[in-house]
N, C-alpha and C positions, 0 to 999 in steps of 0.2 A: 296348277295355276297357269292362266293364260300368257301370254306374251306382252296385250295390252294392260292385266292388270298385275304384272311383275314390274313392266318398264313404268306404271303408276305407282307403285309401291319405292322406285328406288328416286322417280323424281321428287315423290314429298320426301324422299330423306335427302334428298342433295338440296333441294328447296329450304328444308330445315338444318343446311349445313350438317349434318351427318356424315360421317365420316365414313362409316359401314355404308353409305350409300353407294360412295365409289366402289369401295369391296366389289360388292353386289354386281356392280357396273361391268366391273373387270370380270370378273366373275362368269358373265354372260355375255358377255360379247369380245373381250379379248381375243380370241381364236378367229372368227369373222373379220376383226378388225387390221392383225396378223396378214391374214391371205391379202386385203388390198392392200398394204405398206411393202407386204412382199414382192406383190406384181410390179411396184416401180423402184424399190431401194432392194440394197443387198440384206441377206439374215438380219443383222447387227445393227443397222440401221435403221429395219422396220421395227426393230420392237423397241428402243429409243422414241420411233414417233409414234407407238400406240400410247405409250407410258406420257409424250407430252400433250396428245389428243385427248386422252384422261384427266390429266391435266386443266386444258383448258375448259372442258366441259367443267371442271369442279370450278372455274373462276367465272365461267359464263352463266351458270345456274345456281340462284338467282342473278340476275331480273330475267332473265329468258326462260320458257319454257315448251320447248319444242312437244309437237302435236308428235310426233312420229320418232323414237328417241334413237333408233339406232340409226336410221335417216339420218338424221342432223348430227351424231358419232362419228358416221360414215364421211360425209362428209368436209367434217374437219381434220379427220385423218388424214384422207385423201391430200385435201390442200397443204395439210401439213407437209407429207411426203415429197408432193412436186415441188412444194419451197425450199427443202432442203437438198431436193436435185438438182433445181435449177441453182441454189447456190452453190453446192457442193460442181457441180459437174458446167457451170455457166459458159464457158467458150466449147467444152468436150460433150456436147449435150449426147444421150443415148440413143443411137439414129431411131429405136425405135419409138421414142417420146416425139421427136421431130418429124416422123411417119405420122401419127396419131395425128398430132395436131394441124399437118397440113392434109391430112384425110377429112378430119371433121369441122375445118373451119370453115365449108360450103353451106355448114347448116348451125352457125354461129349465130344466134339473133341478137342486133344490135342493142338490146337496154339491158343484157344482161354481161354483153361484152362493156358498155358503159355500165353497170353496176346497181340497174333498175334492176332491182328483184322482190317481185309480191306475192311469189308463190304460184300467181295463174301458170307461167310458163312449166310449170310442175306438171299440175292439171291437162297442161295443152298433149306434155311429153307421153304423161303417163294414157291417154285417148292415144297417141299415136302407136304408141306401144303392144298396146291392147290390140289392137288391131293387126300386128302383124301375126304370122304364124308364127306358131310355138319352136321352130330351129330360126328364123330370120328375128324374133327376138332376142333369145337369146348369141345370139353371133353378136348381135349389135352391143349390148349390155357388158357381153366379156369383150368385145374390143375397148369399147367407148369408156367404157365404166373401168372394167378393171384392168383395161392395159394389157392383155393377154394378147402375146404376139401372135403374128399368122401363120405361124411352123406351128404353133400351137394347138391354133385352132385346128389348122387341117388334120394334127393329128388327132386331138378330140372328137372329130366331127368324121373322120376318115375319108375325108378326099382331101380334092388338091389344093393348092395355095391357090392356085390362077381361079378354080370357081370360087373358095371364100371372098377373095377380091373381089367377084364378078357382083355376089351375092353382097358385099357389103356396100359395092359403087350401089346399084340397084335402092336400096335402104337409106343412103344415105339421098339419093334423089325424090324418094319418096319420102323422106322425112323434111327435107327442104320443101316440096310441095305442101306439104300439108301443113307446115306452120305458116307458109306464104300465106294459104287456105285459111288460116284463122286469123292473119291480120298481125301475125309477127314481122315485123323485116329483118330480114335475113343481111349478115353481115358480107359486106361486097356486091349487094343486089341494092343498093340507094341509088334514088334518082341526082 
């Protein structure tokens, strides 16, 4: 069975309140969901917030019903996570969540930093994405996305720290161009 017609099989049963839906839920994507809560919390702490990201998707579903279901899993994991680190760790922040974020808030666009979200900017990301080569997407993805430090990377990727830097400044300039390019504005770039 496919991916798209397994994650349609578990949305009509959460749709239909089913309880086995969650099962199912967990079931397949637990492990996935794991590795991001791990990249920003400790053990104990990320599997606490897959268990409340589950959670929430069984109180969100219905009325919502996401086009893309581990997308929008992912996603609430994630938030969940940095909200319990920024509450958890709020003056002691983890230097490298406070790297991250002042690495990527050159290519922050402002209606999604104000809370405008319709999906286009999805669209926009995933064309720019596309676009880069298959090592400079993925570096972007495991920093941006999954918080994967640059001792990391460079050991994954088997060079140094100073070129992942080099290569993520790089991306993330090309990435600010190109939403400029489609008529995003870019946060700290208003007239």
């Amino acid at each position: 069975m496919s991916d798209e017609s397994k994650d349609k099989e578990i949305l009509d049963l959460l749709w239909a309140r089913r309880e086995e839906g969650l099962v199912e839920l967990a079931g397949l994507y637990e492990k996935r969901l794991l590795a991001i809560a791990r990249s920003i919390l400790p053990e104990e702490e990320a599997a606490e917030c897959v268990n409340d990201a589950l959670l929430t998707v069984w109180e969100k579903i219905p009325p919502n019903r996401p086009d893309y279901l581990f997308a929008y899993l992912a996603v609430i994991c994630r938030n969940i996570a940095y909200d319990r680190l920024r509450f958890e760790k709020a003056k002691k922040r983890r230097i490298e969540v406070v790297s991250l974020c002042e690495e990527i808030v050159e290519c922050i666009p402002i209606r999604t930093v104000q809370g405008e979200w319709n999906g286009e900017l999805e669209q926009i990301m995933a064309e720019f994405l596309r676009g880069l080569s298959r090592e400079k997407r993925i570096l972007f993805v495991r920093r941006y996305w999954y918080g994967d430090s640059l001792d990391m990377l460079s050991k994954n990727f088997g060079c140094s720290i100073s070129r992942i830097k080099s290569i993520l400044f790089r991306v993330r300039k090309q990435c600010r161009d190109y939403l400029e390019k489609e008529g995003v504005w870019i946060w700290g770039n208003q007239e």
